[in-house]
FIVEX-246609 format. One record per residue (C-alpha): chain; residue number from 1; z, y, x. Coordinates in pm, whole numbers. Layout:
BEGIN
[atom A, NUM, [Z, Y, X]]
...
REM end
This chain:
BEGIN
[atom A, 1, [12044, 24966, 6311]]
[atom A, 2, [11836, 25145, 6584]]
[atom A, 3, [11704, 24998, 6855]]
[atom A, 4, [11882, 25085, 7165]]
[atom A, 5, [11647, 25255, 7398]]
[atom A, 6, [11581, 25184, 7798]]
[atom A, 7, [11885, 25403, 8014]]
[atom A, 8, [11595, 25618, 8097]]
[atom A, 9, [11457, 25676, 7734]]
[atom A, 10, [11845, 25731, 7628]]
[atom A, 11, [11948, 25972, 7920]]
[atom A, 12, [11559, 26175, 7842]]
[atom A, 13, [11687, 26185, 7439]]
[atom A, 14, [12059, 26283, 7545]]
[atom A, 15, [11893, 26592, 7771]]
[atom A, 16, [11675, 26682, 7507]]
[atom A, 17, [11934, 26713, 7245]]
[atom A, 18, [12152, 26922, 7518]]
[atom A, 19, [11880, 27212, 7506]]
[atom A, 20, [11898, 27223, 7165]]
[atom A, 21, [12259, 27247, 7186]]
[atom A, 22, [12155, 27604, 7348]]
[atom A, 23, [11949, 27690, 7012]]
[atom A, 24, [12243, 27768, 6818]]
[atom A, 25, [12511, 27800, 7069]]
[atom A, 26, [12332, 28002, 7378]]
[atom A, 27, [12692, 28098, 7535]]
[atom A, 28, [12708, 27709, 7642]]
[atom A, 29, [12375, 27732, 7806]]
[atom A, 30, [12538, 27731, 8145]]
[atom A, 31, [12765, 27414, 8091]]
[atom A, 32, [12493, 27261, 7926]]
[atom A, 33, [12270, 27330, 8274]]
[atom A, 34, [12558, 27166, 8440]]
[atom A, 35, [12640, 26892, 8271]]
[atom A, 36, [12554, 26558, 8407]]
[atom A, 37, [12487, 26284, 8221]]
[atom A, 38, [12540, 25897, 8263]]
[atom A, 39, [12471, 25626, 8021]]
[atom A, 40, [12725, 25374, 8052]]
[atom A, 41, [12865, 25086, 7890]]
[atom A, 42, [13193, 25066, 7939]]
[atom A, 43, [13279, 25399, 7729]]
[atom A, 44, [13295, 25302, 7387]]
[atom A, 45, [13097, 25613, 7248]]
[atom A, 46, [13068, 25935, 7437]]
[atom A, 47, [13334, 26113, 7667]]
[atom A, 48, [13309, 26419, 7924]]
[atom A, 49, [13538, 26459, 8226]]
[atom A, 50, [13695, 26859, 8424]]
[atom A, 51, [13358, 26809, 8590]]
[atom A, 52, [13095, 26841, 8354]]
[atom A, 53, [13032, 26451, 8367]]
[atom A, 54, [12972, 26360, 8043]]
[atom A, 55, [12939, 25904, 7962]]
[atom A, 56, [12748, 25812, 7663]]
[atom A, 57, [12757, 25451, 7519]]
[atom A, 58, [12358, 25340, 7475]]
[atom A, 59, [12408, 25156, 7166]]
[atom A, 60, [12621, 25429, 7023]]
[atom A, 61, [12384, 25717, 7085]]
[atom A, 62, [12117, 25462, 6957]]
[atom A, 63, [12269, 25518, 6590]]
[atom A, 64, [12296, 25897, 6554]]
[atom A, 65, [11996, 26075, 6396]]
[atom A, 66, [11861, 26341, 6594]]
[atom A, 67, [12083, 26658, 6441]]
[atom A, 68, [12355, 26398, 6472]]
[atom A, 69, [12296, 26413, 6845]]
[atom A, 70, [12292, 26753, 6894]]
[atom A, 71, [12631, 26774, 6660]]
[atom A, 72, [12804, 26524, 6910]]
[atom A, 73, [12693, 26701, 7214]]
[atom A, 74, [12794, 27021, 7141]]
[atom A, 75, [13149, 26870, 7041]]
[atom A, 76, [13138, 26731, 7405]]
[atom A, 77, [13017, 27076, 7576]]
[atom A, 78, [13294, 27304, 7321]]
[atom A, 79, [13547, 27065, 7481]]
[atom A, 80, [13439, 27225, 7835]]
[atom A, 81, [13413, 27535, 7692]]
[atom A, 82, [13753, 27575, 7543]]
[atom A, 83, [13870, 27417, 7844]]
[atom A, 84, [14045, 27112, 7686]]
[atom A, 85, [14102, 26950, 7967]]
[atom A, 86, [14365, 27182, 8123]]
[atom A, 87, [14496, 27291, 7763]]
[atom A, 88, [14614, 26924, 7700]]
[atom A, 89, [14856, 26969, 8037]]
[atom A, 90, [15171, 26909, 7952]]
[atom A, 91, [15139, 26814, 7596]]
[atom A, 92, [15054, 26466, 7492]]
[atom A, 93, [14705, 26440, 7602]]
[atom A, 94, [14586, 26237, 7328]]
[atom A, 95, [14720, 26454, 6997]]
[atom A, 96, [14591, 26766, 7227]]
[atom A, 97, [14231, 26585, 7265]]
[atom A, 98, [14247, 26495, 6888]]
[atom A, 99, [14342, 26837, 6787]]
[atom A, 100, [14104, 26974, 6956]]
[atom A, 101, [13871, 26744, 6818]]
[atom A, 102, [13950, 26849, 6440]]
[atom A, 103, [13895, 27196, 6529]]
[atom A, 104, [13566, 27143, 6742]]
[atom A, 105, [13409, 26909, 6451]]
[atom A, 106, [13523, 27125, 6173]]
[atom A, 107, [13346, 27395, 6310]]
[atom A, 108, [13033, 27266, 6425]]
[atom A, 109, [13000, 27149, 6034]]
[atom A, 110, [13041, 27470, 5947]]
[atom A, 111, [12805, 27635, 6194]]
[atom A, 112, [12568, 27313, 6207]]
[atom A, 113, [12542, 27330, 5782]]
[atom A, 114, [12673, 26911, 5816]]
[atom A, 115, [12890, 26828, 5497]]
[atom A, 116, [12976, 26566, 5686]]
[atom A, 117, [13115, 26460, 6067]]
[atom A, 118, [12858, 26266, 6226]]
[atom A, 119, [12962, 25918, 6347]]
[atom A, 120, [13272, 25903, 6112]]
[atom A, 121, [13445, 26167, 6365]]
[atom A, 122, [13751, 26312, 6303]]
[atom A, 123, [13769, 26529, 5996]]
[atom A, 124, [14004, 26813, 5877]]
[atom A, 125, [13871, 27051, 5667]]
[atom A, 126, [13978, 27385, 5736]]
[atom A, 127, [14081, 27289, 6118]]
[atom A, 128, [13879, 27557, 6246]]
[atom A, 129, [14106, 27818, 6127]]
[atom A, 130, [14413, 27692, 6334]]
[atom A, 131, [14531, 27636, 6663]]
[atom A, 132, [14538, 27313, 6846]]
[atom A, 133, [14916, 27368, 6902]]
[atom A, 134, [14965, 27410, 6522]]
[atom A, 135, [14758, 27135, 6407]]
[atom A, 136, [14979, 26912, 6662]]
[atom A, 137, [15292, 27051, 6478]]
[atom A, 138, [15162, 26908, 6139]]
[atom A, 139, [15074, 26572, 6306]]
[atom A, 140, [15452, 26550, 6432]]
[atom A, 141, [15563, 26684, 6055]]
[atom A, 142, [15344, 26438, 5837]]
[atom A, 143, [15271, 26181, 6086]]
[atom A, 144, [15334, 25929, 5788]]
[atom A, 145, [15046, 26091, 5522]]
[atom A, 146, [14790, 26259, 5808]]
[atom A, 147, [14473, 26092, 5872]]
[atom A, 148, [14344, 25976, 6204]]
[atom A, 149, [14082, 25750, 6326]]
[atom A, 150, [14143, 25506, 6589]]
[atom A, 151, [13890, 25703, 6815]]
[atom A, 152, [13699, 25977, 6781]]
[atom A, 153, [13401, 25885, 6645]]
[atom A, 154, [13327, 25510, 6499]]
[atom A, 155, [13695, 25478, 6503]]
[atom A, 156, [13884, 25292, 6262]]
[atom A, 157, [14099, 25498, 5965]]
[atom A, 158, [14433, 25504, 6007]]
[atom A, 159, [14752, 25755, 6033]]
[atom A, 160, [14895, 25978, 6273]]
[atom A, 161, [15229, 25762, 6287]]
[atom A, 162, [15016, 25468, 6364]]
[atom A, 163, [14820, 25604, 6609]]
[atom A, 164, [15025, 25816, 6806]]
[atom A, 165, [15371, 25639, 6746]]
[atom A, 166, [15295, 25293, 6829]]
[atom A, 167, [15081, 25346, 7101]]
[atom A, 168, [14769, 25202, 6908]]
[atom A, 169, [14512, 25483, 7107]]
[atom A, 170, [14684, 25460, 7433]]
[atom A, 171, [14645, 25193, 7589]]
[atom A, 172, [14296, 25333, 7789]]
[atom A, 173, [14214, 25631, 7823]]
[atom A, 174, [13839, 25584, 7734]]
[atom A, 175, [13901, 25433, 7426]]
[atom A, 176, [14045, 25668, 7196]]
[atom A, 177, [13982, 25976, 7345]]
[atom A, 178, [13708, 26202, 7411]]
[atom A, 179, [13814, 26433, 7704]]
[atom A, 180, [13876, 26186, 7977]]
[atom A, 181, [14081, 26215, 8294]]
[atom A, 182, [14016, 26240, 8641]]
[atom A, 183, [14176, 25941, 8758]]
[atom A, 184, [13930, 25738, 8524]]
[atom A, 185, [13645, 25942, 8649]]
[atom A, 186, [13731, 25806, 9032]]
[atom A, 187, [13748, 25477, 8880]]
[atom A, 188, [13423, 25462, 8719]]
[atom A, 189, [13239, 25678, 8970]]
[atom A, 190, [13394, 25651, 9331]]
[atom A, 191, [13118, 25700, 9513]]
[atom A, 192, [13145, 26045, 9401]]
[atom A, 193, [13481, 26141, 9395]]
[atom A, 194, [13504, 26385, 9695]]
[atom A, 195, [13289, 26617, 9486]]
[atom A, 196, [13496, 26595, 9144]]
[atom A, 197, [13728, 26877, 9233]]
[atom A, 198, [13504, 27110, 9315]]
[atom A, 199, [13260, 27034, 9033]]
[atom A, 200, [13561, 27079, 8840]]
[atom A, 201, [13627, 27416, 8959]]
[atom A, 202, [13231, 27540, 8854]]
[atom A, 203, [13271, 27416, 8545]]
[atom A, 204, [13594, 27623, 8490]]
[atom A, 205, [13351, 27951, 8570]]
[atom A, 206, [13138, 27861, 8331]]
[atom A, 207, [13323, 27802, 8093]]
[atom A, 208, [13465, 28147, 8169]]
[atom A, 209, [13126, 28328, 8147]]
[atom A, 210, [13058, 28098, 7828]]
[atom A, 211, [13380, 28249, 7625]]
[atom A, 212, [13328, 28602, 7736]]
[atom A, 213, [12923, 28546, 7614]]
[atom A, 214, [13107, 28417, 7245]]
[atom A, 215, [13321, 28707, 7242]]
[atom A, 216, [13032, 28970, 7320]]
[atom A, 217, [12855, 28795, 7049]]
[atom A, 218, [13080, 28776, 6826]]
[atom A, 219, [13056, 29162, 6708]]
[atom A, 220, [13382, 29274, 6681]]
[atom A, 221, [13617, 28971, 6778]]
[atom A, 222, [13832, 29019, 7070]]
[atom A, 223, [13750, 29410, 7101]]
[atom A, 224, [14109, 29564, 7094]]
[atom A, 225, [14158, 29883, 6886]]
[atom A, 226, [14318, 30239, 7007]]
[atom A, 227, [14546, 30290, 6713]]
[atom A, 228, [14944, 30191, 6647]]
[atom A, 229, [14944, 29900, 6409]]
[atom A, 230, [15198, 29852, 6081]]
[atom A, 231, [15112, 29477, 6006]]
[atom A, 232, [15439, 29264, 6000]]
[atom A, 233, [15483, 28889, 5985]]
[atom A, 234, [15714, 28652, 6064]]
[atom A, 235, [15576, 28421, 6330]]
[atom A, 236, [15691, 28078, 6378]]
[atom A, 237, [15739, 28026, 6726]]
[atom A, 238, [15536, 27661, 6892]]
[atom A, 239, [15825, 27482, 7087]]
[atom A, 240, [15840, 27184, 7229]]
[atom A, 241, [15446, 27140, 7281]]
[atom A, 242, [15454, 27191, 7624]]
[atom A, 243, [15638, 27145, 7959]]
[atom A, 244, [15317, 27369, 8169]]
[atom A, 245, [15308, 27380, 8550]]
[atom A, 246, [15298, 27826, 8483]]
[atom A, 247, [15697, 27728, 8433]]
[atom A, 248, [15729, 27678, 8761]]
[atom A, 249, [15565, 27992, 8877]]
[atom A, 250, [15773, 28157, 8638]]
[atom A, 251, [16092, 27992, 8718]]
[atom A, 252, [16081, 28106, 9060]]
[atom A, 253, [16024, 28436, 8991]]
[atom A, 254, [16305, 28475, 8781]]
[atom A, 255, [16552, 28317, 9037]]
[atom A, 256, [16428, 28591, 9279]]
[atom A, 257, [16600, 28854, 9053]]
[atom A, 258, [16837, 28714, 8835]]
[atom A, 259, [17203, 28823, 8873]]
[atom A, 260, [17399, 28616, 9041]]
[atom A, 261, [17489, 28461, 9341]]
[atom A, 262, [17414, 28135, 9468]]
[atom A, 263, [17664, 27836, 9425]]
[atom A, 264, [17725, 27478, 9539]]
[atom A, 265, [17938, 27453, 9219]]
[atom A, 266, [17613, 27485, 9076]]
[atom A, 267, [17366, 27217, 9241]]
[atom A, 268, [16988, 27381, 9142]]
[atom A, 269, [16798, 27139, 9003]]
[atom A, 270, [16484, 27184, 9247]]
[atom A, 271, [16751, 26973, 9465]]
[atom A, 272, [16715, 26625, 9222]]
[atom A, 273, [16438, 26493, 9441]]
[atom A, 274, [16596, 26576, 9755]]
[atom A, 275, [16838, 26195, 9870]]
[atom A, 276, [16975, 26358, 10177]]
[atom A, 277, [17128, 26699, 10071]]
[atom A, 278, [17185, 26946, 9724]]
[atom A, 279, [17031, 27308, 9733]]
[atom A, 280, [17276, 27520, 9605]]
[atom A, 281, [17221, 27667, 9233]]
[atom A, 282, [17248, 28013, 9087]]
[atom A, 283, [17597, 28092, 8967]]
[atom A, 284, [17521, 28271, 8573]]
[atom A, 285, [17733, 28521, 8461]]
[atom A, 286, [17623, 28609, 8146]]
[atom A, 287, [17278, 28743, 8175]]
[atom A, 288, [16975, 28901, 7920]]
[atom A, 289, [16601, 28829, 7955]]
[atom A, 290, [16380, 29145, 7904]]
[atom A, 291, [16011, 29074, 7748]]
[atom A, 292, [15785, 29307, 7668]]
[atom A, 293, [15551, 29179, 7414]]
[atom A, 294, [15212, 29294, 7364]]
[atom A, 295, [15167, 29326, 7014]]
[atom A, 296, [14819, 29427, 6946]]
[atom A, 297, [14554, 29251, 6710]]
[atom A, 298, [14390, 29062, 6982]]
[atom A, 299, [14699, 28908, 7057]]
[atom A, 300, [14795, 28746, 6701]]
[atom A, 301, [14672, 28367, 6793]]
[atom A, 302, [14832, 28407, 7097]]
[atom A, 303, [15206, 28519, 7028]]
[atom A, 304, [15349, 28206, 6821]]
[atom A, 305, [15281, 28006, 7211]]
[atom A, 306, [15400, 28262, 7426]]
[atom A, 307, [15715, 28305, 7175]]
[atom A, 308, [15767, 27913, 7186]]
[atom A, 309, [15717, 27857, 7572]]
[atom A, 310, [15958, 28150, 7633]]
[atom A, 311, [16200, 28007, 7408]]
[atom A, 312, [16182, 27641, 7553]]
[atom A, 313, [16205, 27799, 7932]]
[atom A, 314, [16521, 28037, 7801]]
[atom A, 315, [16692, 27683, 7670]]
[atom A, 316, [16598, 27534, 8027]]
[atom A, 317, [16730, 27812, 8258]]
[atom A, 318, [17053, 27912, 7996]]
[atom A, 319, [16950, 28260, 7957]]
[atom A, 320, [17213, 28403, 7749]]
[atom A, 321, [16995, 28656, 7552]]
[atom A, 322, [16666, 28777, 7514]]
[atom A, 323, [16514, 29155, 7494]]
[atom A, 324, [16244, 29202, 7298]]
[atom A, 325, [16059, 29488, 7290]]
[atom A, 326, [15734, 29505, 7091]]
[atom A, 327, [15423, 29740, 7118]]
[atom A, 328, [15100, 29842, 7028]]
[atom A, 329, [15033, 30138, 7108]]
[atom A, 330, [15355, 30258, 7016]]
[atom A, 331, [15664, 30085, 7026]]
[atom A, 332, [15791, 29877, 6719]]
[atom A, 333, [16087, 29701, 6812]]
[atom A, 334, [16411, 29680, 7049]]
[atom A, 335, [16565, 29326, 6945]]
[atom A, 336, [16865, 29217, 7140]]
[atom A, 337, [16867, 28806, 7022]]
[atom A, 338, [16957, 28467, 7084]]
[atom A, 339, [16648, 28316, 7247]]
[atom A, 340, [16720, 28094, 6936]]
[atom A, 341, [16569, 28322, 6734]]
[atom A, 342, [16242, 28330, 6875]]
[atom A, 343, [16218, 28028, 6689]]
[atom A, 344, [16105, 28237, 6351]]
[atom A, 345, [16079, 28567, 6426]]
[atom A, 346, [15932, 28927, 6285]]
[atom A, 347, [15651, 29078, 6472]]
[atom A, 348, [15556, 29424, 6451]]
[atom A, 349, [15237, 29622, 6505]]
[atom A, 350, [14907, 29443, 6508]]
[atom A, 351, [14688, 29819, 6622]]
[atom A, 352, [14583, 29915, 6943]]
[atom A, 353, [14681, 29786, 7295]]
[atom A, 354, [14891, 30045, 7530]]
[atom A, 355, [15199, 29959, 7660]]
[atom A, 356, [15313, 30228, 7854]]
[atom A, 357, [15556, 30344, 7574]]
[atom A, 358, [15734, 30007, 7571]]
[atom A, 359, [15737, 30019, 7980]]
[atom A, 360, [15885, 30388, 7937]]
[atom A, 361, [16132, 30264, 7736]]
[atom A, 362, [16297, 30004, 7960]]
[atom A, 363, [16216, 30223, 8255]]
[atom A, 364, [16447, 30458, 8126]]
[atom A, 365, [16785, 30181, 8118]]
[atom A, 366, [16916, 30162, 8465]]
[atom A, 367, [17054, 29859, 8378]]
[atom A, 368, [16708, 29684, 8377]]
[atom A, 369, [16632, 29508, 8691]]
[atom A, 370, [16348, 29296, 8593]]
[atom A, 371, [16074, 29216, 8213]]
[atom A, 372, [15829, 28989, 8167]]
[atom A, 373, [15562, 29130, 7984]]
[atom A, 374, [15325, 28916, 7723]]
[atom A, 375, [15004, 29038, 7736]]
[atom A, 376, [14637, 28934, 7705]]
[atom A, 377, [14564, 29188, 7958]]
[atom A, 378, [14311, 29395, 7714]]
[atom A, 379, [14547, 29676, 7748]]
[atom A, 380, [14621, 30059, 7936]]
[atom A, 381, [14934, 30033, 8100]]
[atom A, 382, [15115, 30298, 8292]]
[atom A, 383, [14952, 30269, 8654]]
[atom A, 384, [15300, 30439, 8828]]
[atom A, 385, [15540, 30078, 8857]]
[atom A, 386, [15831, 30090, 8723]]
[atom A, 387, [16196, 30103, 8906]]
[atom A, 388, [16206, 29750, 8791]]
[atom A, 389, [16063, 29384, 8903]]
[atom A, 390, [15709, 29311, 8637]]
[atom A, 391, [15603, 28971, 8569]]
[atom A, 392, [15256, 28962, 8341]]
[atom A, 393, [15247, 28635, 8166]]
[atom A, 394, [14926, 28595, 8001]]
[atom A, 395, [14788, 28299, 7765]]
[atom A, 396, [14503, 28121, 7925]]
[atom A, 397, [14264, 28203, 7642]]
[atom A, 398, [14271, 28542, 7807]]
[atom A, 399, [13967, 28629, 7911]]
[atom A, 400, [14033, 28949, 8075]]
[atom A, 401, [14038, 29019, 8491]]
[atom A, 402, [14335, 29140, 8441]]
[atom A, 403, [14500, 29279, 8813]]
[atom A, 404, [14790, 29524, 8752]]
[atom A, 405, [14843, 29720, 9084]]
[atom A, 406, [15188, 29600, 9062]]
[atom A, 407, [15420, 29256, 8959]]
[atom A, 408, [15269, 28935, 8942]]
[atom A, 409, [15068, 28785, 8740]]
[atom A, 410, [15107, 28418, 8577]]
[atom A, 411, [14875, 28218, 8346]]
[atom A, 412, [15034, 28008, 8044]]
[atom A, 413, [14877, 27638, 8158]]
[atom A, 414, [14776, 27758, 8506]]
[atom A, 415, [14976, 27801, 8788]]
REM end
């Protein structure tokens, strides 16, 4: 075993292995400038906190190699990047933080040339190609035969039934997981908890800046085409991952124009919390959803979420049926389902990214009052409104400053 340096020795080695984080990944250069780093003791192995805070365990650092360093603080700085922290709300946090973790690992062994995970992390092969949302599906489908490690790195072998089910990696925070909360961050560090939030809030930015850097380097990835599309694939829908705060947002929204008067036969629900009165609910008579969905080939990780959040929030509200128009840059689909369906559905198109058609088309039904359109906001849209209400929901991947000169706009995990 390695001898466990002085703090001082182990925070200079830690800050030296950050800048050569920045050797193959410069696009995390500006995380990596503001992370801060404390050794500490009563983290297991290595966490990061929302604001750039990252612990590291003295002994454990003491028995990584030097490109075993580097591997394990990249992992730590991805996690910023890809924004893990906010991802994970309204999932389980732990099976997000461990999905995320099969993905990050898998693909710094790729890009790192490891054939192995350093520190007996958290290994799928082939991780890298999925979502964390899909991976979490397979760990609630073969909970019983899927490997996990009681934490992620120097963790214990065990299964995703035992580790999730029971309980076994929940019982603190710091133990199991990597990406830790902010509630344990005021714990550990109180002294400087007035400045969390807003150290929070930079690290957000540059994370930001540090995806759009990945995407311009990344030749063509992310750059959307100006041609209709004739791809077609069925697309299971991700339901039941997530309960996001963006509900709310859109919740409200869509009791601003749904049909329908309001009731006391009807109490709303917004009313639950409220002991000394009920709010009167919105009487449904029978009423369709309108989505535009965007289509294009930048949006093809993105639509088996959106599909799956829409789906969940139609079950919630008792939307009767769903709209669905699709389109490219021309349209490919008018679908009149049960939100049901959105469960395993057909999408059409995969080419360019203009919309206007598909806003045309439901333009040109008097009996549409309001759509939400799917988008990642890499898109030409019609700049005239429509005579109808717009809402643009857009996943929180999206990198794009997206600000339509009309509706609102909502992001999937913000607010």
């Amino acid at each position: 075993m390695a001898a466990v340096l002085s703090a001082r020795d182990t925070l200079a080695r830690i800050h030296k292995g950050l800048r050569m984080v920045t050797v193959p990944f410069p696009h995390l250069s500006g995380l990596v400038a503001a992370a801060r780093v404390s050794v500490d003791e009563r983290v297991p192995t290595v966490g990061v906190f929302a604001s750039g805070r990252m612990v590291a365990n003295p002994s454990f650092i003491a028995r990584l190699k030097d490109n075993e360093l580097v591997f394990v603080l990249a992992h730590e700085m991805l996690h910023l990047a890809l924004r893990t922290h906010d991802r994970m709300r309204g999932s389980d946090p732990m099976q997000f933080n461990y999905a995320h973790d099969y993905i990050i690992n898998d693909m710094l062994r790729a890009e790192l040339g490891f054939q192995y995970i350093p520190a007996g992390g958290l290994d799928m092969p082939g991780a890298r190609e999925k979502s964390a949302e899909q991976i979490m599906l397979e760990m609630c489908k073969n909970a019983a035969q899927m490997q996990a490690k009681t934490r992620v790195f120097d963790g214990e072998s065990t299964t995703v039934r035992r580790m999730f089910q029971s309980g076994e990696g929940q019982s603190d925070a710091g133990e199991a997981g990597d990406v830790l909360g902010n509630a344990l961050e005021k714990k550990l560090f109180p002294h400087e908890a007035a400045e969390q939030d807003a150290q929070a809030e930079t690290v957000k930015e540059l994370a930001a800046k540090a995806l759009s850097l990945a995407q311009a380097m990344g030749a063509m990835k992310g750059m959307r085409g100006f041609s209709a599309g004739d791809d077609t694939q069925t697309v299971n829908a991700l339901r039941g991952l997530y309960r996001p705060p963006w509900e709310v947002a859109l919740q409200r929204w869509l009791e601003s124009v749904a049909p329908g008067e309001r009731t006391f036969t009807r109490p709303s629900r917004r009313g639950e919390a409220c002991v000394d009165g009920v709010l009167p609910g919105r009487r449904r008579e029978g009423w369709m959803l309108n989505i535009v969905l965007d289509t294009s080939g930048s949006m093809s990780d993105e639509i088996p979420r959106a599909l799956g959040a829409i789906a969940d929030f139609c079950d919630a509200v008792g939307v009767d049926q769903v709209r669905l128009v699709q389109c490219d840059t021309a349209m490919t689909a008018d679908d009149c389902i049960d939100p049901a369906q959105l469960e395993n559905f057909q999408v059409s198109g995969y080419g360019g990214s203009d919309l206007s058609p598909a806003l045309a088309h439901l333009a040109a039904d008097p009996a549409v009052r309001a759509a939400i359109v799917i988008t990642d906001g890499e898109i030409d849209y019609s700049r005239d409104a429509p005579p109808y209400h717009v809402l643009w929901v857009l996943p929180q991947s999206s990198g794009a400053a997206f600000n339509p000169p009309y509706g609102r706009v909502v992001v999937m995990g913000g607010t």
